[in-house]
C-alpha positions as CSV (number, residue, x, y, z in Angstrom):
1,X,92.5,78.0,115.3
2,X,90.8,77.4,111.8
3,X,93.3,76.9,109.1
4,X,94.1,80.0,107.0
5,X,95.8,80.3,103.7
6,X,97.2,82.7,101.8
7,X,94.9,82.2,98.5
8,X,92.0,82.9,100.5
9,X,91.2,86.5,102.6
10,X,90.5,85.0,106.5
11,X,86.9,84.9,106.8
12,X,85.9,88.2,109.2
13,X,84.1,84.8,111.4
14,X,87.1,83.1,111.8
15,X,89.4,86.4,113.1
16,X,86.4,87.5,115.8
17,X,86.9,83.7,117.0
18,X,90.7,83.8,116.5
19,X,90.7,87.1,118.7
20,X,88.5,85.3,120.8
21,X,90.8,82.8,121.8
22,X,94.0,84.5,122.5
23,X,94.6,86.1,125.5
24,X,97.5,88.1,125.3
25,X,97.7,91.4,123.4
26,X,100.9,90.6,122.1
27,X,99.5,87.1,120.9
28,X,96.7,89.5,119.6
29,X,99.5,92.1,117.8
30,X,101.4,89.4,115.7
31,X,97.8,87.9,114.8
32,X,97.1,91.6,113.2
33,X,100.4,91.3,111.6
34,X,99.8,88.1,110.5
35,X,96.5,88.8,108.9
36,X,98.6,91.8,107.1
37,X,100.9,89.4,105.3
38,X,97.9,87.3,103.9
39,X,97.4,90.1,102.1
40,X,97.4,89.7,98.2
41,X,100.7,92.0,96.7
42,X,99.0,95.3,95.9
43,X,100.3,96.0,92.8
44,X,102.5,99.2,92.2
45,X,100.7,100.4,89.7
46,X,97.2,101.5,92.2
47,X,99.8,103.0,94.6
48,X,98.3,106.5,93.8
49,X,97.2,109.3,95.3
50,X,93.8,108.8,94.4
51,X,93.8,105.7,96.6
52,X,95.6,106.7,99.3
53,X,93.7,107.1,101.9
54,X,93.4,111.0,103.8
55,X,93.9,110.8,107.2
56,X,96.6,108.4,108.0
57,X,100.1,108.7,109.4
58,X,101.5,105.2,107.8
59,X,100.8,105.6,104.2
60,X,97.4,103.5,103.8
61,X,96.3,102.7,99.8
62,X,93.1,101.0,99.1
63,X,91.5,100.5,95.7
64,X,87.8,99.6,94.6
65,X,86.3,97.9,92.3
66,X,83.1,97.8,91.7
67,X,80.8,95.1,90.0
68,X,76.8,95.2,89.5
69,X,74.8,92.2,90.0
70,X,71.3,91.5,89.9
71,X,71.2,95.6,89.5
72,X,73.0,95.4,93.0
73,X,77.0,97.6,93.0
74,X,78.6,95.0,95.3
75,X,82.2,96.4,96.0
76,X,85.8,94.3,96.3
77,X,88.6,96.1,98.2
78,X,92.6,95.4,97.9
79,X,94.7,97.4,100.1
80,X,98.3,97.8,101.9
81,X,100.0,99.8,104.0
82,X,104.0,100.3,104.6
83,X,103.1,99.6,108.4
84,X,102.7,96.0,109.5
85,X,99.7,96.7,112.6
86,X,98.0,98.7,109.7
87,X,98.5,96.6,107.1
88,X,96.6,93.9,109.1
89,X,93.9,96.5,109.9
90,X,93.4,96.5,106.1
91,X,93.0,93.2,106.0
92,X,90.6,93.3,109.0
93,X,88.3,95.9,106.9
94,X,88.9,93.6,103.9
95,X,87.3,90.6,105.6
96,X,84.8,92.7,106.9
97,X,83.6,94.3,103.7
98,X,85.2,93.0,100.6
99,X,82.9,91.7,98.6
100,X,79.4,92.6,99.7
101,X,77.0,95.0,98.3
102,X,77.2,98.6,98.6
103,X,74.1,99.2,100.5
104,X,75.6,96.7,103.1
105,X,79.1,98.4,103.4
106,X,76.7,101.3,104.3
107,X,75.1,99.8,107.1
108,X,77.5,98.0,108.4
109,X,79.3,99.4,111.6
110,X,83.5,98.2,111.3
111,X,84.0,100.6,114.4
112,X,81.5,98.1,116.6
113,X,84.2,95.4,115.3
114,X,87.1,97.4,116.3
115,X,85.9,98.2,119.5
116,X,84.6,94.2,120.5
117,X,88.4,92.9,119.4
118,X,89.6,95.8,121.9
119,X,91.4,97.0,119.2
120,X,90.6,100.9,120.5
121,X,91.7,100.3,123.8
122,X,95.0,98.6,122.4
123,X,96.1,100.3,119.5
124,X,97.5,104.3,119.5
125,X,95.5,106.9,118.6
126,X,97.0,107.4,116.1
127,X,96.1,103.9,114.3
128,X,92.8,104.3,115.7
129,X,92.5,107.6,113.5
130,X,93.9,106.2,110.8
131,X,91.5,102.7,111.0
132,X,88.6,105.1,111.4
133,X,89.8,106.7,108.2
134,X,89.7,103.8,106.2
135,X,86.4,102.8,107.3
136,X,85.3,106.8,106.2
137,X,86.9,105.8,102.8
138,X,85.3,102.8,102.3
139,X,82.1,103.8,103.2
140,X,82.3,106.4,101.0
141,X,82.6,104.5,98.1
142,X,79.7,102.3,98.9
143,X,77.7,105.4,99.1
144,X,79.3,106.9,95.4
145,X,78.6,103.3,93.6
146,X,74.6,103.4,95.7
147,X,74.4,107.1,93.8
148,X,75.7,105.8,90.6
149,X,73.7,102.9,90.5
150,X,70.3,105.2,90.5
């Protein structure tokens, strides 16, 4: 497996191979959870109800930030959750989406991810709602700082 550290997010490349290679969905759980601690601290302060995030049963907080360059909003997400399996979906979405422009967060599909690391086969519906959520959420700021940046 590629070596991961903390001070960098897991490259979204490096957890489809990571999946890739283990076999086990229990191998696969404690990955998730894994990718979860790597998580920066989320600090207290942006635990508010204007980032939590609608539509989850763990309690789910992501914040935005949004930068424009080259007359381009490229968006940069931090998130946690009080639920380890969630927590590493954030992290997941993070990898995914962090970082990149807002008209690519757009058109970018995270439930084709979910569903080719068997995630929606694996996880309750419940988490599956909830992931689905996030990606609504996220999306939806991409599509606010495209609007704003008219």
């Amino acid at each position: 497996m590629p070596l991961e550290t903390a001070s960098r997010p897991t490259p979204i490349e490096d957890i489809t191979e990571n999946f890739s290679l283990l076999e086990e969905w229990d191998d696969r759980y404690r990955y998730v959870i894994e990718l979860g601690r790597k998580l920066p601290a989320f600090p207290e302060a942006q635990r508010t109800d204007a980032n939590k995030v609608q539509g989850c049963v763990s309690q789910v907080w992501l914040a935005t930030t949004v930068e424009h360059r080259n007359g381009r909003p490229l968006l940069t997400f931090a998130g946690d959750s009080d639920a380890h399996i969630v927590r590493g979906l954030v992290a997941i979405l993070i990898a995914l989406l962090s970082g990149r422009s807002a008209a690519e967060i757009t058109g970018e599909n995270p439930l084709a991810l979910f569903e080719r690391l068997g995630l929606g086969e694996h996880l309750t519906p419940q988490r599956s709602n909830g992931f689905r959520s996030m990606v609504v959420r996220m999306r939806a700021d991409a599509a606010a700082a495209l609007a704003e940046a008219v």
